[in-house]
C-alpha positions in Angstrom: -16.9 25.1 14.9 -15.4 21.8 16.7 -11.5 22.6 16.0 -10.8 20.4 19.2 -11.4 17.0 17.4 -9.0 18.1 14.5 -6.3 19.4 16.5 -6.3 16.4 18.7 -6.6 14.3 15.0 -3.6 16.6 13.9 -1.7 15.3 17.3 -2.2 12.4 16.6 -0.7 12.1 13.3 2.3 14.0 14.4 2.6 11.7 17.3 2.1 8.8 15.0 5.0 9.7 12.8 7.7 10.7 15.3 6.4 7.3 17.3 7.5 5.8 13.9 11.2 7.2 13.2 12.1 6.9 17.2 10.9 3.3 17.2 13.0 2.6 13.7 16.0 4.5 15.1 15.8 2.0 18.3 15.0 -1.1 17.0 17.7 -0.5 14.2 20.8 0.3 17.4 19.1 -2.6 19.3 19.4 -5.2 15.7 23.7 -3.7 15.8 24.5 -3.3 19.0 26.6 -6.0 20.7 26.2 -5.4 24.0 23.1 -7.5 25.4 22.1 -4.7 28.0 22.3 -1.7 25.4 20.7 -4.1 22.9 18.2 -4.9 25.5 17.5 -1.5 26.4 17.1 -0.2 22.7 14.7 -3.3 22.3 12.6 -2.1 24.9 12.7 1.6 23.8 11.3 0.5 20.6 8.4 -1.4 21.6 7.5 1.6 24.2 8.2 3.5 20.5 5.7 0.9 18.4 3.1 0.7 21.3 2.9 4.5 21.0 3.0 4.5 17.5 0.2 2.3 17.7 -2.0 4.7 20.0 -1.6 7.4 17.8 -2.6 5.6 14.7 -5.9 4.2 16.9 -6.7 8.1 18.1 -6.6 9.1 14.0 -8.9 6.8 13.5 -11.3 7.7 16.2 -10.8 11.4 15.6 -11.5 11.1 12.0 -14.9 8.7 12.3 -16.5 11.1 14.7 -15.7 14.0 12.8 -17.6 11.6 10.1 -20.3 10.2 12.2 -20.8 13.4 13.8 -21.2 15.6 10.2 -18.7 17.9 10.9 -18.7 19.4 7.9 -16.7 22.2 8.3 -13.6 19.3 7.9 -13.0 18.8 4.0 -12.8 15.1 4.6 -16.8 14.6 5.8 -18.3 17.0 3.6 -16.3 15.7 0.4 -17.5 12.3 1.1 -20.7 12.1 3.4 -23.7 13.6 4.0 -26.6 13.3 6.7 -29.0 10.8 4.5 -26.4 8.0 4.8 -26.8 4.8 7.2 -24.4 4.2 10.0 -22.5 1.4 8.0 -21.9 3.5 4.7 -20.9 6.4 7.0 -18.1 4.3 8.2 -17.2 3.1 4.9 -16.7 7.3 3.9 -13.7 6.7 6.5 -11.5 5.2 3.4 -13.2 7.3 0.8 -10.5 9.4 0.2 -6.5 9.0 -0.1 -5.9 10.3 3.6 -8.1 7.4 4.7 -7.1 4.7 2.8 -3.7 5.9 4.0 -4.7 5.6 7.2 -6.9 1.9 6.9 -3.3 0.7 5.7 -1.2 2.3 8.1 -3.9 0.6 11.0 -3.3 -2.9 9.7 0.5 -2.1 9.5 0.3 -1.4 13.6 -2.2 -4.4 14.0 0.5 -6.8 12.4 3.7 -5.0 14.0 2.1 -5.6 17.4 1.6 -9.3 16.7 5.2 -9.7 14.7 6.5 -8.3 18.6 4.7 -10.9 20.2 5.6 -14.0 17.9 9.2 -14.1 17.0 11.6 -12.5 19.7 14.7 -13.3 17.6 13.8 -11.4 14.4 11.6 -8.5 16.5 14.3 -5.9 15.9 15.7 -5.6 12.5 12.2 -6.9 10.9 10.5 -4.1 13.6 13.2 -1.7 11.7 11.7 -1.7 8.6 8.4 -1.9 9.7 8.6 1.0 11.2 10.5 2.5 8.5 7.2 1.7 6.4 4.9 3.4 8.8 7.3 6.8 9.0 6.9 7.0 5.5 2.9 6.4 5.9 2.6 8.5 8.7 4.4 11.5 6.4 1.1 11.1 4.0 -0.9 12.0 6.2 0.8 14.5 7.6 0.1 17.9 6.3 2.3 20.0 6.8 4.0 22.6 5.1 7.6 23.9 5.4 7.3 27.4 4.9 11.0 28.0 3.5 11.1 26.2 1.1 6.9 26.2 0.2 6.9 22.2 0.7 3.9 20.5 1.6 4.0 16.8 3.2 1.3 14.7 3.3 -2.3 16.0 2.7 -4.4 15.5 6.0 -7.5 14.4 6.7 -8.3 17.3 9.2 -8.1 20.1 7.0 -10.9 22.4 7.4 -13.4 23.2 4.2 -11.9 26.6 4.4 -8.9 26.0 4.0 -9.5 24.1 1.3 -12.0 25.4 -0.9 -11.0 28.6 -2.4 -15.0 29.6 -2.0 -15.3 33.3 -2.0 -18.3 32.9 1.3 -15.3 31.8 3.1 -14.0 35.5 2.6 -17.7 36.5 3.6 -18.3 34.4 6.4 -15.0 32.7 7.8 -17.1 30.3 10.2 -19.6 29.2 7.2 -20.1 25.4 7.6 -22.7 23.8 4.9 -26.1 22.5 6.1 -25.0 19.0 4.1 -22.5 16.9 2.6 -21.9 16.3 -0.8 -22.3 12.2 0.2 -21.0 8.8 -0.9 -21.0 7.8 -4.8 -24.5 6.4 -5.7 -22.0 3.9 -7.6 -20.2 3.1 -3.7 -23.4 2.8 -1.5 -23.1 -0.6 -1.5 -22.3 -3.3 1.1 -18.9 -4.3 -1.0 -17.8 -0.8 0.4 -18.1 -1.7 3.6 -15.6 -5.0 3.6 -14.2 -4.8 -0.1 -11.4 -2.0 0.8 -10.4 -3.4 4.7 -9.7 -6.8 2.9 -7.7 -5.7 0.1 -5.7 -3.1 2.3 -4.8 -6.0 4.8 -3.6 -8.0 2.0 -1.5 -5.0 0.9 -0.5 -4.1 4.3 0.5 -8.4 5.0 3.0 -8.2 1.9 5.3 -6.0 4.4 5.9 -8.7 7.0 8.0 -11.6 4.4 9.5 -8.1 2.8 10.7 -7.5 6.1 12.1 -10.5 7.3 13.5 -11.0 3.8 15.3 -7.9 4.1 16.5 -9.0 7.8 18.2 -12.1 6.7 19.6 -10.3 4.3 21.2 -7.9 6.9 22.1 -10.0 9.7 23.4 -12.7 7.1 20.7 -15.3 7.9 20.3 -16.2 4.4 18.5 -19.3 4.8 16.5 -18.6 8.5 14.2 -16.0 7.2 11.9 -18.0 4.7 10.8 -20.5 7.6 9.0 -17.5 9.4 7.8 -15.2 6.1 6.4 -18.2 4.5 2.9 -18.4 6.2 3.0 -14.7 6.2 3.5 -15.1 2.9 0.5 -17.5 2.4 -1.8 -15.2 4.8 -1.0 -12.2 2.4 -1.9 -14.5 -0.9 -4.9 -15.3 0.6 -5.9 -12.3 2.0 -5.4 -10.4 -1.4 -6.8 -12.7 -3.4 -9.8 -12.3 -2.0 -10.2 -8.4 -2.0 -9.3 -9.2 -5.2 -12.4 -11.3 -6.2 -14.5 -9.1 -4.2 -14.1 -6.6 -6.3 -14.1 -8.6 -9.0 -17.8 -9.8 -8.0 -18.8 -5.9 -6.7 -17.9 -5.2 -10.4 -19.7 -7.8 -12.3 -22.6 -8.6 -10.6 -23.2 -5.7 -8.3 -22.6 -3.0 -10.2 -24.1 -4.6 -13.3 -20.8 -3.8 -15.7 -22.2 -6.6 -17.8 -18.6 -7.9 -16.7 -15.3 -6.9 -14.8 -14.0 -3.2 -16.5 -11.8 -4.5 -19.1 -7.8 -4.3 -18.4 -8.3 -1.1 -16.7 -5.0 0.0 -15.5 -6.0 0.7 -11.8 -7.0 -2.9 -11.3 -4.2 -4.0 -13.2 -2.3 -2.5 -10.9 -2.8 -4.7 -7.5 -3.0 -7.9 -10.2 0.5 -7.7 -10.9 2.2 -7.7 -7.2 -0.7 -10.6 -6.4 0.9 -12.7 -9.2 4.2 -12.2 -8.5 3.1 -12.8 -4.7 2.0 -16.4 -5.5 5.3 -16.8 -7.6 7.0 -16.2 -4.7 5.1 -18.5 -2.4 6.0 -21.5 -5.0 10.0 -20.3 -4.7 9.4 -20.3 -1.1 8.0 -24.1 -0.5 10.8 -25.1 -3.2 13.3 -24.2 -0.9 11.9 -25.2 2.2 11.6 -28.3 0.8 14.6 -28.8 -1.5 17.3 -25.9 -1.0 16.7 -24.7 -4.0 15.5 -21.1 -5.4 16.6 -19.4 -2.6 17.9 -16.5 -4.7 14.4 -16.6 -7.0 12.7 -16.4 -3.4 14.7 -12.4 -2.6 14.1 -11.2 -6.0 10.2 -12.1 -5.7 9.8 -11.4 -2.1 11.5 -8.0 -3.0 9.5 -7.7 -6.0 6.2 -8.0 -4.3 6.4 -4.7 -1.8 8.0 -2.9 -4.3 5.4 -3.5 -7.1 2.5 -2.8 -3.9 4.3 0.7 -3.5 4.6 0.9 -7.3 0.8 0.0 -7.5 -0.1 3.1 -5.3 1.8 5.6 -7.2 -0.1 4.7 -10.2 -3.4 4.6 -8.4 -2.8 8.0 -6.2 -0.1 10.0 -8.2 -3.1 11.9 -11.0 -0.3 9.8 -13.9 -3.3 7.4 -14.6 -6.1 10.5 -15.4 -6.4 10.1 -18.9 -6.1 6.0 -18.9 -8.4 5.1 -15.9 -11.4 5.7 -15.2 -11.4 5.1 -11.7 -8.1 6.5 -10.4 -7.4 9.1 -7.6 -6.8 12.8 -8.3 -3.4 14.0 -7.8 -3.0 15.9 -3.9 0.1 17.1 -5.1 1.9 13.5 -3.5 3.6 12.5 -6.6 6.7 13.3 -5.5 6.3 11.8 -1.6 5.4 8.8 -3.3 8.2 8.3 -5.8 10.6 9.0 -2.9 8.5 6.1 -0.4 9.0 3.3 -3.5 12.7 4.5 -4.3 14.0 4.5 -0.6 12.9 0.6 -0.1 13.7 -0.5 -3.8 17.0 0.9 -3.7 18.0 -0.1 0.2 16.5 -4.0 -0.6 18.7 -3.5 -4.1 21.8 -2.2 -2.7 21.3 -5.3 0.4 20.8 -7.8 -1.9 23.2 -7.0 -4.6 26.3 -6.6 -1.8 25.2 -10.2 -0.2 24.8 -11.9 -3.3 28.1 -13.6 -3.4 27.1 -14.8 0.1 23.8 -16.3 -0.2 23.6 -19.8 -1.0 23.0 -21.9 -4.1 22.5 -25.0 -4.8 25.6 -27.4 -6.6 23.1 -29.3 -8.5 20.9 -28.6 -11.8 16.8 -29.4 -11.4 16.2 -32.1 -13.5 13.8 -31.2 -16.1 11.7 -34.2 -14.6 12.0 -33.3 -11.3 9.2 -31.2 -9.3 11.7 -28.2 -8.1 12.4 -27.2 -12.0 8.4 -27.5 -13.0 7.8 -25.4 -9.8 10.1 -22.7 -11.4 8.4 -22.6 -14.6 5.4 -22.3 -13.2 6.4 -19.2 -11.1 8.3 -17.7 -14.3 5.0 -17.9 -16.1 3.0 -16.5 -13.5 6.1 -13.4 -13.5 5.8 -13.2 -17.2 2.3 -13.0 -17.0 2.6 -9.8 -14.9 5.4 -8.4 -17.2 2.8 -8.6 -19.6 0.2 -6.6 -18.0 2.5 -4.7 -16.3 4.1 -2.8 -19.7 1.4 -1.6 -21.1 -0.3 -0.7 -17.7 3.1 1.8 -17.4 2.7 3.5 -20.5 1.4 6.8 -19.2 4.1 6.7 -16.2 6.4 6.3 -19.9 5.1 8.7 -21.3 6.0 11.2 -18.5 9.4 10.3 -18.1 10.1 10.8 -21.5 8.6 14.4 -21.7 10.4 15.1 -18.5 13.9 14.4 -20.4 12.6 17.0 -22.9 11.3 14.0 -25.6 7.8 13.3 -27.0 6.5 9.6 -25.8 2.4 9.1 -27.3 2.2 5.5 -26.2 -1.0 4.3 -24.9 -3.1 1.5 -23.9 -4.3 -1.0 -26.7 -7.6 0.2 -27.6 -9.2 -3.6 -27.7 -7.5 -4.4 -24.7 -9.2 -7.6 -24.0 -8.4 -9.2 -28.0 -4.5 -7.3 -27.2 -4.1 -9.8 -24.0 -6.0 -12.8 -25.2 -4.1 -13.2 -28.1 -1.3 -14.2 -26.4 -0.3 -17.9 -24.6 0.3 -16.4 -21.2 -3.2 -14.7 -20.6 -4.4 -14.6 -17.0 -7.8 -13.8 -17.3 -9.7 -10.7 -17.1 -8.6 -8.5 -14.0 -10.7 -7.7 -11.3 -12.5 -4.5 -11.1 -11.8 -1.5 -7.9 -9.0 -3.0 -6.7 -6.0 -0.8 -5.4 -8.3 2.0 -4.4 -9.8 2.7 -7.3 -13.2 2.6 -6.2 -12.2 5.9 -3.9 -12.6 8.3 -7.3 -15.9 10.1 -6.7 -14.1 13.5 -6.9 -14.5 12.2 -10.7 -18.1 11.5 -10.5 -17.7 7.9 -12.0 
């Protein structure tokens, strides 16, 4: 049995998550204090805090692709998802397999782009470090798997449990130390090349949408309404970019790959990273129209905002189990449900409760757009494109709908259309058929698709 590797993976994660709400905690006294050499010292605390925070995450990652590499399957995480047939390069890809690792791929990119945000911009480090941070804490707790033995709560689900632990296999019982000769491997359906770049790309787009969230939310708390969309606009356009093509990966893994005979119709687990990428290139449009005219500078915090919240929103559909019965391709529920409904809530209703008791204060401008002029066809052309992911967006909910109202004690049947394809063409604003595995829903071989 190799328990060293895990427990030094199960450090780590610890490590990783107190690294995350000590760096918050000083990045958010260094962003109020007014003394330079506290502020100075609490800005140095939190980069010590992120650097460490950093480590961590890197020694999870290590810990967990040896225990891979090395077919340790006495862990959960390699025999669930590899086995001793598969090449070096579809080994690694097992690494974001499962939730734990794709919650750990994110949480990576997160440090990889907190450590450059603390090299590039000195002036917003602090309060836009403060809710990065924030947003890894709240990672860090998915992974954590732990269980608080008053109250029977269980945080995070992690990636070094042992098989044993579990499996409820009655050779366990037998034979405590049992470890299987093999794997149960990849999904025929994921052994594929696509697996190896498809999930990294989309995850770095997700994980980009934090940085213009962040400084949005910093302008809005230091009052530098106007300041903040000079430095999130190219993170903005990096994060477009970036998403839209994990998105069209997929998209061709789907169709021409997996020979679909074309991408899986309006299934609600691609729909769900189609939405926030819309609403991501509204925003960009709001963005350049204000840069460039002073205008939309209200449109810009509402879509800026809208896009990490619909990202978290996105991975609550994809990860809670709500989507079982609609997709075919979701994750299982771990029993994170609730975790994740309190990760989207805490940043929707802190950027809500920002924005709404600023609004008065943030600029606006005097004039009307002429309907001629380019600043007003600019704002059509981003309400479209936010109409266009109401539209998918409603109908993509109705199971989380359905829930809610059998939670108040009613009876909610709606579903999906059942010709989804004729349902969305027959209306002006269609966008197109969405692409196929994105928003990890290529990670459902527990399912057997």
């Amino acid at each position: 049995m190799h328990y060293f590797i895990g427990n030094l993976g199960h450090f780590f994660v610890i490590t990783s998550f107190v690294a995350a709400i000590a760096t918050a905690f000083s990045y958010f006294k260094a962003t109020t204090s007014s003394d330079l050499l506290n502020k100075n010292g609490w800005l140095v605390n939190g980069r010590a805090g992120f650097y460490l925070h950093a480590f961590a995450v890197l020694g999870i990652v290590i810990s967990l692709f040896l225990i891979i590499y090395n077919h340790y399957f006495e862990y959960h995480y390699a025999y669930s998802y590899s086995d001793k047939k598969l090449p070096a390069h579809y080994l690694f890809s097992t690494f974001w397999n499962g939730q734990e690792g794709s919650f750990l791929l994110w949480m990576f990119w997160h440090a990889v782009l907190g450590i450059v945000l603390i090299h590039t911009n000195k002036f917003w480090e602090a309060p836009v470090m403060t809710v990065f941070a924030a947003v890894q804490a709240f990672l860090a707790s998915m992974i954590l798997g732990v269980v608080l033995p008053v109250i029977d709560f269980k945080i995070g689900s992690s990636p070094f449990i042992l098989l044993r632990d579990a499996l409820p296999d009655p050779i366990f019982t037998v034979q405590p130390d049992f470890i299987p000769a093999d794997g149960q491997g990849l999904n025929p359906l994921l052994q594929n090349y696509w697996m190896v770049i498809h999930p990294p790309t989309l995850f770095l787009g997700f994980a980009a949408t934090l940085v213009p969230f962040s400084f949005c939310l910093a302008g809005l708390w230091l009052k530098k309404y106007r300041e903040w969309v000079r430095p999130a606009l190219p993170w903005s356009l990096v994060a477009g970019a970036v998403l839209g093509l994990g998105i069209l990966m997929g998209g061709y893994w789907a169709y021409e790959t997996l020979n679909f005979g074309g991408y899986w119709n309006w299934d609600p687990v691609e729909n769900a990273v189609y939405v926030p990428w819309l609403v991501l290139i509204a925003s960009i449009h709001t963005m350049i129209t204000y840069k460039n005219s002073e205008t939309a500078l209200k449109a810009s915090i509402i879509l800026v905002i809208s896009v990490f919240i619909l990202i978290l929103y996105s991975t609550f559909l994809t990860r809670s189990g709500v989507l079982g019965d609609a997709s075919v391709h979701s994750f299982t529920d771990l029993g994170l449900s609730g975790q994740l409904l309190l990760y989207m809530f805490f940043f929707l209703v802190v950027a809500v409760a920002l924005a709404a008791v600023r609004w008065k204060e943030i600029p606006s401008s005097e004039k009307e757009s002429s309907l001629y002029s380019r600043e007003f066809w600019i704002f059509v052309g981003a309400s479209v494109l936010c109409l266009m992911g109401f539209q998918v967006l409603v109908p993509t909910s109705f199971p989380v709908l359905n829930k809610v109202v059998q939670f108040f004690g009613g009876v909610s049947n709606l579903a999906p259309p059942a010709d989804q394809v004729g349902f969305y063409s027959r209306f002006p604003l269609q966008p197109g058929h969405p692409v196929a595995c994105a928003g990890g829903g290529y990670h459902n071989s527990r399912k057997g698709v």
